[in-house]
C-alpha positions, -999 to 999 in steps of 0.1 A, spaced: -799 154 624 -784 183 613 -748 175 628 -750 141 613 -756 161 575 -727 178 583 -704 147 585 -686 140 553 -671 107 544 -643 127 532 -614 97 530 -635 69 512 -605 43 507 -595 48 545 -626 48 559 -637 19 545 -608 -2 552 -614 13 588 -652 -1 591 -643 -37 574 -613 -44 597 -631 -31 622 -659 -57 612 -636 -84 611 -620 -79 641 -659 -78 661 -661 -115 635 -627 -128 648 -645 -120 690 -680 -134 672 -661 -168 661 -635 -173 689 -608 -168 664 -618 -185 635 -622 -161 611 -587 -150 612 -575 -182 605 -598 -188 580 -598 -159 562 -580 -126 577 -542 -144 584 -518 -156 560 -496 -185 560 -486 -213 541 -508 -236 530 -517 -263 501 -518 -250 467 -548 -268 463 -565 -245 490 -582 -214 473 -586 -192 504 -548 -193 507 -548 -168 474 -578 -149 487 -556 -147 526 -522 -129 503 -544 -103 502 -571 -97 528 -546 -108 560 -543 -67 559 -577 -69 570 -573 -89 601 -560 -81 635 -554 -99 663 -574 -75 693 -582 -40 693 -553 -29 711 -534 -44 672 -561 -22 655 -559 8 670 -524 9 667 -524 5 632 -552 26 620 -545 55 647 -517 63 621 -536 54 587 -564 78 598 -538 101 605 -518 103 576 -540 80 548 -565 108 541 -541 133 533 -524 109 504 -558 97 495 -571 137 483 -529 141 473 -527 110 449 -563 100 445 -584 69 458 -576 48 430 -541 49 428 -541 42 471 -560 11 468 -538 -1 443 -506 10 465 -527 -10 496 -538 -41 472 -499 -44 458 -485 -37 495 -510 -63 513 -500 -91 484 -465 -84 481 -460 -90 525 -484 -118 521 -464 -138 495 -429 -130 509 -442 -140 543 -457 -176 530 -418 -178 512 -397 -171 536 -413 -174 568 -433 -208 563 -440 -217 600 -461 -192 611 -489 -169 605 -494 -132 600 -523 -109 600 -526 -68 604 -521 -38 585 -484 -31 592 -469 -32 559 -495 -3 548 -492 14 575 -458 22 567 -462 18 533 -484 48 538 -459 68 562 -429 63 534 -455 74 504 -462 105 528 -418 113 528 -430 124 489 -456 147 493 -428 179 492 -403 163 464 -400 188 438 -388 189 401 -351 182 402 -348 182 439 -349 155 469 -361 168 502 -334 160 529 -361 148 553 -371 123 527 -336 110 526 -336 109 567 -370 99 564 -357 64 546 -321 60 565 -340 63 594 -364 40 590 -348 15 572 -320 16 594 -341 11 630 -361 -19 616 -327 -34 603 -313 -31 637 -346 -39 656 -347 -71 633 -313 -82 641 -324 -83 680 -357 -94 681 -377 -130 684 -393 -147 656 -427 -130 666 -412 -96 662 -389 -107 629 -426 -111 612 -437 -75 622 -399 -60 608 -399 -79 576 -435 -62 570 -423 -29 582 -396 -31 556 -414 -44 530 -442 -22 534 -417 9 533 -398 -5 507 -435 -6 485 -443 30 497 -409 43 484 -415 24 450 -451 39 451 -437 75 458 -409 78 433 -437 62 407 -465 91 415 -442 118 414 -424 107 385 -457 110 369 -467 145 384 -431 155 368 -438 145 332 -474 163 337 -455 195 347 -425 194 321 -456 184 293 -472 220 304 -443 238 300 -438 223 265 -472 239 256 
């Protein structure tokens, strides 16, 4: 008991969306797949359909076997909880909520035939917003700038030579990174007022 008092639930955001994908992945094995389709995996649908607006959002949730989550949430538990203490819980679940709709609708746009599901897009959503964590007043940190070549750059390429399976997974990548560099110039912009502010007092 006393190991088990000394367990904190330090990363509240992460760690939650940890346990429900985690629960609807043990749904997805309950229901033979069902679940996923129904709730956890986006793709075009009627308008007329309401869980196609609640599925923009929650296929971040889904995944499609553990070997999919683990993958995914082996780097979010690395690199979420640090943001999450750096930026705050609030402004990462709006970063996640924005990221998860933003793949979601650009998927059912432009990629109408088939279906997507996973936490990609925040997972590197989260490693771009991570590239800010050093920026300074007036300066850019070089390995933010490789940080974004780099990564832009490989999924590009990657893109240009994969199927349409693995087109799905890039655009996400990119779009994910793409939301976690708006994210990071927005918070830090912020923290720079805050500073400059202070120095006016």
């Amino acid at each position: 008991m006393n190991f088990l008092k000394r367990i904190q639930y330090n990363s509240p955001v992460i760690l939650t969306f940890a346990f429900v994908s985690l629960a609807a992945l043990g749904l997805d094995y309950l229901t033979d797949g069902n679940s996923n389709r129904l709730f956890f995996m986006v793709y075009r649908a009627p308008l007329s359909d309401p869980l196609m607006y609640l599925r923009l959002f929650t296929h971040a949730i889904g995944h499609s076997g553990m070997p999919h989550f683990i993958g995914n949430f082996i780097l979010i538990l690395l690199v979420g909880p640090m943001l999450e203490e750096r930026y705050g819980s609030k402004f990462l679940v709006i970063a996640m909520v924005v990221t998860a709709f933003v793949t979601g609708l650009l998927h059912i746009l432009f990629v109408p035939g088939a279906a997507k599901l996973g936490a990609s897009g925040i997972v590197f959503m989260l490693m771009l917003l991570a590239s800010f964590v050093n920026i300074k007043k007036g300066r850019i940190p070089l390995t933010l700038i490789l940080a974004i070549i780099v990564f832009i750059g490989r999924e590009i390429i990657s893109s240009a030579t994969a199927d349409i399976n693995n087109n799905i997974a890039y655009m996400s990548h990119i779009v994910g990174g793409i939301c976690g560099a708006v994210f990071g110039l927005f918070a830090n912009k912020e923290k720079l007022k805050g500073e400059e502010k202070k120095t006016e007092v």
